[in-house]
C-alpha positions as CSV (number, residue, x, y, z in Angstrom):
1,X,0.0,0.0,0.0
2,X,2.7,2.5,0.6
3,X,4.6,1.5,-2.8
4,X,2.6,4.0,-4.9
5,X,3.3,7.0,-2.1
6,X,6.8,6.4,-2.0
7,X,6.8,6.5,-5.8
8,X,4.7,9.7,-5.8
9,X,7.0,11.2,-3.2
10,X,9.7,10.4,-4.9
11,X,8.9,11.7,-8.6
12,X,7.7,15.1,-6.5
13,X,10.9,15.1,-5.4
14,X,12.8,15.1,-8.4
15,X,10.4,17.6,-9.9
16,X,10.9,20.0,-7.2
17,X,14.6,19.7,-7.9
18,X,14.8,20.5,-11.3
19,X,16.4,23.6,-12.3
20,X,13.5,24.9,-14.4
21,X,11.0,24.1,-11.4
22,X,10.8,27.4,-8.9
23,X,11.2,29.8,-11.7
24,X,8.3,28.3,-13.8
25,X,6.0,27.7,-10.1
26,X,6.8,31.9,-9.6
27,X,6.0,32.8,-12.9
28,X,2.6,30.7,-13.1
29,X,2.3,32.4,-9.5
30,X,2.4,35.9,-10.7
31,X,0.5,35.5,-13.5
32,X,-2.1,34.5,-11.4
33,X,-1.9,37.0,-8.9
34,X,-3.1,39.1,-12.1
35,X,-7.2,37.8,-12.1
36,X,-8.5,39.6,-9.5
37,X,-7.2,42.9,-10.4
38,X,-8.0,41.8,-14.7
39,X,-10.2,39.4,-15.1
40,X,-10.0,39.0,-18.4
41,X,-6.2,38.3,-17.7
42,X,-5.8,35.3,-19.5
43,X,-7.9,35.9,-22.6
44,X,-6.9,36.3,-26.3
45,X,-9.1,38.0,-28.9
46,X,-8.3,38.7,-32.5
47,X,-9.0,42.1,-33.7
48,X,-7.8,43.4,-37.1
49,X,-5.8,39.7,-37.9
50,X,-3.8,40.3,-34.8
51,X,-4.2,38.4,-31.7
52,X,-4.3,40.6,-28.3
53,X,-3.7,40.4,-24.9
54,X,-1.9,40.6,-21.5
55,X,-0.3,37.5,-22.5
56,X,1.0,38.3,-26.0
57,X,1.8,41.7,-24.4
58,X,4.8,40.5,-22.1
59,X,6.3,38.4,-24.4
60,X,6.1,40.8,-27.1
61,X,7.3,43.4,-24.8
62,X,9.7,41.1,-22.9
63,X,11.3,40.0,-26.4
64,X,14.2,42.7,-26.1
65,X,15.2,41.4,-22.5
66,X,15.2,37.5,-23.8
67,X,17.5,38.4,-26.4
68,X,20.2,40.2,-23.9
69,X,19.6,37.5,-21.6
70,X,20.3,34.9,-23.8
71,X,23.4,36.3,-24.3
72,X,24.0,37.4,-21.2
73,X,23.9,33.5,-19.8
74,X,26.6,32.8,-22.4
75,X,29.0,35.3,-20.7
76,X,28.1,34.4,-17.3
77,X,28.7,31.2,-18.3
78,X,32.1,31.5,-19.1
79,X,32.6,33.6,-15.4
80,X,32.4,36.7,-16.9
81,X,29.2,39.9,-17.0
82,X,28.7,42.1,-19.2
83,X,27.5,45.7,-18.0
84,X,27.0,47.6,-21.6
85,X,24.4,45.5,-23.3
86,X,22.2,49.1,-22.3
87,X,24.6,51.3,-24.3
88,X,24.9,48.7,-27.0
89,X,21.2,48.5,-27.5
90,X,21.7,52.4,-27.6
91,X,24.2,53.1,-30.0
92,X,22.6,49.9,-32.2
93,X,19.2,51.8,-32.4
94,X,20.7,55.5,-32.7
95,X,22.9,54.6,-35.5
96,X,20.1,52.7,-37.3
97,X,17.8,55.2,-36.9
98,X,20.3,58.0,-37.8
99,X,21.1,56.5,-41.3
100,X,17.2,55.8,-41.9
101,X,16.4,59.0,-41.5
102,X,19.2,60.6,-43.5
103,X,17.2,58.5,-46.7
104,X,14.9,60.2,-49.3
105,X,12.6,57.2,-49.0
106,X,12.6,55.7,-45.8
107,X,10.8,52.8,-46.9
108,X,13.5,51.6,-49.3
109,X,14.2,47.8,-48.0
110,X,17.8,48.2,-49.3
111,X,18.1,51.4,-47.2
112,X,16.8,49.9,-44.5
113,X,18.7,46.6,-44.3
114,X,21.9,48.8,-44.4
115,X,21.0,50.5,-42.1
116,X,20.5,48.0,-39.9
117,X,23.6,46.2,-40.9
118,X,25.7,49.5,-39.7
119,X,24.2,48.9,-36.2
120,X,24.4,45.5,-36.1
121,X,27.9,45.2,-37.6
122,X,28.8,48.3,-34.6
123,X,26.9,45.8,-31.7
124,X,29.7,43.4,-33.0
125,X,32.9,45.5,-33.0
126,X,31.5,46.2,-29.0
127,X,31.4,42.9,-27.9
128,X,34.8,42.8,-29.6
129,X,36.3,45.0,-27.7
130,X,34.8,43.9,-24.5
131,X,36.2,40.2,-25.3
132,X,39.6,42.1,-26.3
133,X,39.8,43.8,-22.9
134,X,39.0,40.8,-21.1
135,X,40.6,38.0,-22.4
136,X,43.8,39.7,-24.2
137,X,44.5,42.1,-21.4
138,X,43.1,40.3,-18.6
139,X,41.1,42.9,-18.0
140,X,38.1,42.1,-15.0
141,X,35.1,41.7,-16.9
142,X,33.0,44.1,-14.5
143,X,35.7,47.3,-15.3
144,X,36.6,46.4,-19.0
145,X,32.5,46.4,-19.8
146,X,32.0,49.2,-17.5
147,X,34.1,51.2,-20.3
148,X,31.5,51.0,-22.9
149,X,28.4,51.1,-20.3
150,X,29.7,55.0,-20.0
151,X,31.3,55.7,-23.1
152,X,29.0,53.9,-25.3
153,X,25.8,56.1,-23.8
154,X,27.5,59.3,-24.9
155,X,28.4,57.8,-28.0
156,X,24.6,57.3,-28.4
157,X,23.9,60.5,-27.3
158,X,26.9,61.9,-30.0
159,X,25.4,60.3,-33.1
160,X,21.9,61.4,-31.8
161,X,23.0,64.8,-31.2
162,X,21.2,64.5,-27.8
163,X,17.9,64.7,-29.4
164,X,15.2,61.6,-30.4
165,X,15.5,61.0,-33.5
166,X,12.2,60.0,-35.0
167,X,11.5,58.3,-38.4
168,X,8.9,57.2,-40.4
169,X,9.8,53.6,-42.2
170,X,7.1,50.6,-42.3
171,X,10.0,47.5,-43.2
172,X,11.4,49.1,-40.0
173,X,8.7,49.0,-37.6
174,X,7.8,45.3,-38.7
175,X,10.8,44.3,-36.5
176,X,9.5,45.8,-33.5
177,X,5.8,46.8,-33.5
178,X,4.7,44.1,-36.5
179,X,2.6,41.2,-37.0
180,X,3.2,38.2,-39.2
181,X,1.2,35.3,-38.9
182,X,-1.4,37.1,-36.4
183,X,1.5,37.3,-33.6
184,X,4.1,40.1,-33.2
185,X,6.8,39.7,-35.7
186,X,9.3,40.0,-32.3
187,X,8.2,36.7,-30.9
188,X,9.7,34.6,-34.3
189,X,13.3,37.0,-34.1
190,X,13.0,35.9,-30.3
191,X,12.4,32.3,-31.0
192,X,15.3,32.1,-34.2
193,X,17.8,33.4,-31.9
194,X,16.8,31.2,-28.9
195,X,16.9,28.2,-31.3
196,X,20.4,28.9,-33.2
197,X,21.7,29.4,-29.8
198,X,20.4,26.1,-28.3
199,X,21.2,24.2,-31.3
200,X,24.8,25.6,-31.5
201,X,25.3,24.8,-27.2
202,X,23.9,21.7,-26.9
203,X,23.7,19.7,-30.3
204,X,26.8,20.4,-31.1
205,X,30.1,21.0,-28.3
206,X,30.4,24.3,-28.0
207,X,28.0,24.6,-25.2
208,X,30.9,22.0,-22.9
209,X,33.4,24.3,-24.1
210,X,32.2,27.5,-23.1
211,X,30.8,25.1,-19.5
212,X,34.5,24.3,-19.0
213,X,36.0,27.6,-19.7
214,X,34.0,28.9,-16.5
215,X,34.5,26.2,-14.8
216,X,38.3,26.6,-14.8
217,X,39.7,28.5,-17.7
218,X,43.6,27.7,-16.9
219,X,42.8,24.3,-17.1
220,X,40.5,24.5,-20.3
221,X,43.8,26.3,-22.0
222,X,46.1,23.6,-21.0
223,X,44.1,20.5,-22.1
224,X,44.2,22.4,-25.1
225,X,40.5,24.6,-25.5
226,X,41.3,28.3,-26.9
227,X,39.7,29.8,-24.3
228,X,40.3,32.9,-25.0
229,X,38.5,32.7,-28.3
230,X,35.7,31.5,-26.3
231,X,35.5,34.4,-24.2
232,X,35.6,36.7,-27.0
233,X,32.8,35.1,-28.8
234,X,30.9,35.1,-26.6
235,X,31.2,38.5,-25.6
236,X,30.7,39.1,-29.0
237,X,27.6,37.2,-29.2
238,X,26.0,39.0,-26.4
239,X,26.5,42.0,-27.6
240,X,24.9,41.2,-31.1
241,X,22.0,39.9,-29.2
242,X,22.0,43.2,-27.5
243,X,21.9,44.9,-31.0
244,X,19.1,43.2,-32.4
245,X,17.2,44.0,-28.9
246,X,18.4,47.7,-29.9
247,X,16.8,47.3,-33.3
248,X,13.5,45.7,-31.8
249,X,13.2,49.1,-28.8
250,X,13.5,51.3,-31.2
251,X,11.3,50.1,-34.6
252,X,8.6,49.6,-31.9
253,X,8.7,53.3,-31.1
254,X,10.1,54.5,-34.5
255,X,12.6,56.5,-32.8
256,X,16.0,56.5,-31.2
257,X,16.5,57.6,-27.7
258,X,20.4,57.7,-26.8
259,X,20.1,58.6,-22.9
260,X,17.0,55.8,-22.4
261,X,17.3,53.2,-24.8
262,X,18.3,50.2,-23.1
263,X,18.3,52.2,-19.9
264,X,19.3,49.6,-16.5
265,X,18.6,46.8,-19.3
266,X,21.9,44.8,-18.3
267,X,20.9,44.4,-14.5
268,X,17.0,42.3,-15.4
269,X,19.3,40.6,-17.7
270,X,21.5,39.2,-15.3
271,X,19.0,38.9,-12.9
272,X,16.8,36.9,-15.5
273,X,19.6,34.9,-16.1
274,X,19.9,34.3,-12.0
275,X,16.6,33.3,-11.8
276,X,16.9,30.5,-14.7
277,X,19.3,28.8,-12.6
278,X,23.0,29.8,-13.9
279,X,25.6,30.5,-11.3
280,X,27.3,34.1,-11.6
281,X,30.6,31.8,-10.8
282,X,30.4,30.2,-14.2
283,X,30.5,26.4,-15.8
284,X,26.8,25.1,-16.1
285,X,24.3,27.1,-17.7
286,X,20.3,27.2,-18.8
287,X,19.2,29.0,-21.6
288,X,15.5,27.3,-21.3
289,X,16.0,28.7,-17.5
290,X,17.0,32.0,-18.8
291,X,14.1,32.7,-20.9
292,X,11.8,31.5,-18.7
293,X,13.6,34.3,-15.6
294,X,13.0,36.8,-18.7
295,X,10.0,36.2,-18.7
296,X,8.9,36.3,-15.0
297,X,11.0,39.8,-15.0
298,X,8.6,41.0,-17.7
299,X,5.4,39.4,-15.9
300,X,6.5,40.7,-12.2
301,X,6.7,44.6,-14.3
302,X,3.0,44.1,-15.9
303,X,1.8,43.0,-12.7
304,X,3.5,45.8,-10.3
305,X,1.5,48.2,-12.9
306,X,-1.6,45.8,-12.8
307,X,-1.9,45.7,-8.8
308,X,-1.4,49.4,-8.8
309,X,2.1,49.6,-6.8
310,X,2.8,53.2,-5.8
311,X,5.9,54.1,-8.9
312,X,8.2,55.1,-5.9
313,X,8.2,51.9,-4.3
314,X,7.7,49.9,-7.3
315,X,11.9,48.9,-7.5
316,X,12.0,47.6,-4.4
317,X,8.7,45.4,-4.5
318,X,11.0,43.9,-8.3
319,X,13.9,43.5,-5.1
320,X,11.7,41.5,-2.8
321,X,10.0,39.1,-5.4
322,X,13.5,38.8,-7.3
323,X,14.9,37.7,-3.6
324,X,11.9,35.4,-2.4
325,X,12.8,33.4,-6.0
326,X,16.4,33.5,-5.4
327,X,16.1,32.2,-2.0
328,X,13.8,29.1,-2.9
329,X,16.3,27.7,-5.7
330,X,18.5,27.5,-3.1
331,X,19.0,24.1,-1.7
332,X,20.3,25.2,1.8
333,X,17.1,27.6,2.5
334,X,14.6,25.1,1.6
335,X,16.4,22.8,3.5
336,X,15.9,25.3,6.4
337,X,13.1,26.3,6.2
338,X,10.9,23.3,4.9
339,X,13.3,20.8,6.3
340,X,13.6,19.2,3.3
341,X,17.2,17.9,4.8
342,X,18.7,14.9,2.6
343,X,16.4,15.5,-0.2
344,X,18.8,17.9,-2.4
345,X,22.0,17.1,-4.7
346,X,24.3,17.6,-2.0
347,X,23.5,15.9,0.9
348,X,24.0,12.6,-0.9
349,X,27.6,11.8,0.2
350,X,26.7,7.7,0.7
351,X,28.8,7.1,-2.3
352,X,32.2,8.4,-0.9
353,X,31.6,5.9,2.3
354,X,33.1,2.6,0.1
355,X,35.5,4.4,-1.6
356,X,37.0,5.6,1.4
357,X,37.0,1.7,2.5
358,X,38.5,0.4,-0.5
359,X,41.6,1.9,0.1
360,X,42.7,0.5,3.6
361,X,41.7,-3.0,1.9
362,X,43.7,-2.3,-1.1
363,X,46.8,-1.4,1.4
364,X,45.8,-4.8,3.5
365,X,46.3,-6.6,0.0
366,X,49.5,-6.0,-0.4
């Protein structure tokens, strides 16, 4: 009779202990602590071939801070950070937007796709100088990125002229503020990009080589991985994630901001990547985790607004909920407090126990 418990039990526990399991339990959570203030919440309706709601609504509006995450994780993952995704999402969408508006026709695709090239190709030669700082120089990630978190704003603010530049281009705005298929065009660039990246990390074995290069670089370089070629694509991969997020903030308000695009972008990113389970000390990383902290980021915003949060106290309500999830991935406070003691990965030491025995026996032998 107690069989089928002791199974239950035990598949609960092994649910509860997977790294996706607290992240997707808070966002479900705080999606539901949205239905008595919205009632409607949860409902889609299709109005002018477009689906809308409060759903599409945070993913199309969290699509900018999936994309940094995404390759924020990569960094992290290699036991690095990366503080001027914001000012790379800025100087991506000022210089796009500069050269679009410079055109005769705005709607040109040619014009367009240049000019989006420019920004994309400058997102690049960012993250290349980060990754140069960093792992030519040996340069701490937090100061060598902290260089274009302040520069690259002004630079931002230098092609803008320290105005908002506005434009008027339709090919443009599809990236941001367009629909294909009945769903924001944003949700297929979010969903190409999360794919690639999987697809490249864990089919093929890039993914263990940029795992071992933060789990101990010095050894990854002597059993031969380049990891410094690692750590410079990836830095350069995160910050063409961050351009494309640049391209996507500012075609869905057809205008380039240079002091608030991207503004405080880098810190949900790293806290979304916290949140989907990847250690700021590098090696092992989630980017299903990632996207799914991204998204309860995005979710815990809409529903600070939803609730009606007084705006000066909304920050450190985000602090508390971003803590409370924090605290219940980790092992040792659950343990504490639910006294779940035994139950996680590390209090399993049973195996060392023979091992330790095997070796007096061994001596014995001889």
């Amino acid at each position: 009779m107690s069989t089928p418990s002791v199974a239950t039990t035990s598949r609960w526990r092994a649910l509860t202990h997977h790294h996706l399991f607290w992240p997707v339990a808070v966002l479900i959570a705080l999606l539901l602590v949205n239905v008595p203030f919205t009632p409607d919440f949860f409902a889609i309706r299709m109005a002018d071939g477009h689906l809308y709601g409060s759903l599409v609504s945070i993913v199309l509006f969290g699509s900018p801070l999936i994309l940094v995450a995404v390759g924020m994780t990569l960094v992290i993952a290699t036991g690095g950070i990366d503080l001027s995704v914001g000012a790379v999402v800025a100087i991506t969408g000022a210089l796009t937007c500069s050269y679009i508006s410079d055109q005769a026709d705005q709607n040109a695709l040619a014009g367009v796709f240049l000019a989006m090239g420019t920004g994309l190709v400058a997102a690049v030669v960012c993250g290349l100088w980060n990754g140069f700082l960093v792992a030519r120089m040996g340069i701490q990630p937090i100061i060598a990125t902290l260089i274009i978190m302040v520069a690259g704003r002004g630079v931002a603010q230098l092609i803008t002229d320290g105005q908002i530049i506005t434009i008027n281009s339709e090919p443009y705005k599809l990236i941001g503020g367009g629909y294909w298929l009945t769903l924001p065009f944003s949700i297929f660039v979010v969903a190409a990009v999360v794919a690639v990246t999987v697809a490249l990390t864990r089919r093929t074995a890039l993914g263990l080589l940029v795992e071992s290069v933060g789990g101990n670089a010095e050894a990854s370089r002597l059993v031969g991985i380049r990891s410094r070629r690692i750590k410079i694509m990836v830095y350069m991969f995160c910050a063409l994630c961050a351009g494309i997020a640049g391209l996507m903030i500012s075609s869905n308000t057809s205008a380039a901001d240079g002091n608030n695009a991207g503004l405080w972008i880098e810190l949900d990113a790293i806290l979304a990547v916290v949140i989907g389970g990847t250690s700021l000390l590098g090696g092992r990383f989630s980017i299903g985790g990632t996207v799914v902290g991204a998204l309860v980021i995005q979710t815990l915003t809409t529903t600070i607004y939803t609730i009606g949060v007084p705006t000066q106290t909304n920050l450190v309500f985000k602090a508390v909920v971003v803590i409370v999830v924090c605290l219940l991935q980790s092992p040792k406070f659950r343990a504490k407090v639910f006294g779940a003691k035994g139950r996680g990965p590390a209090a399993t030491p049973a195996p060392a126990a023979p091992a330790a025995d095997a070796a007096p026996k061994m001596e014995v032998s001889r």
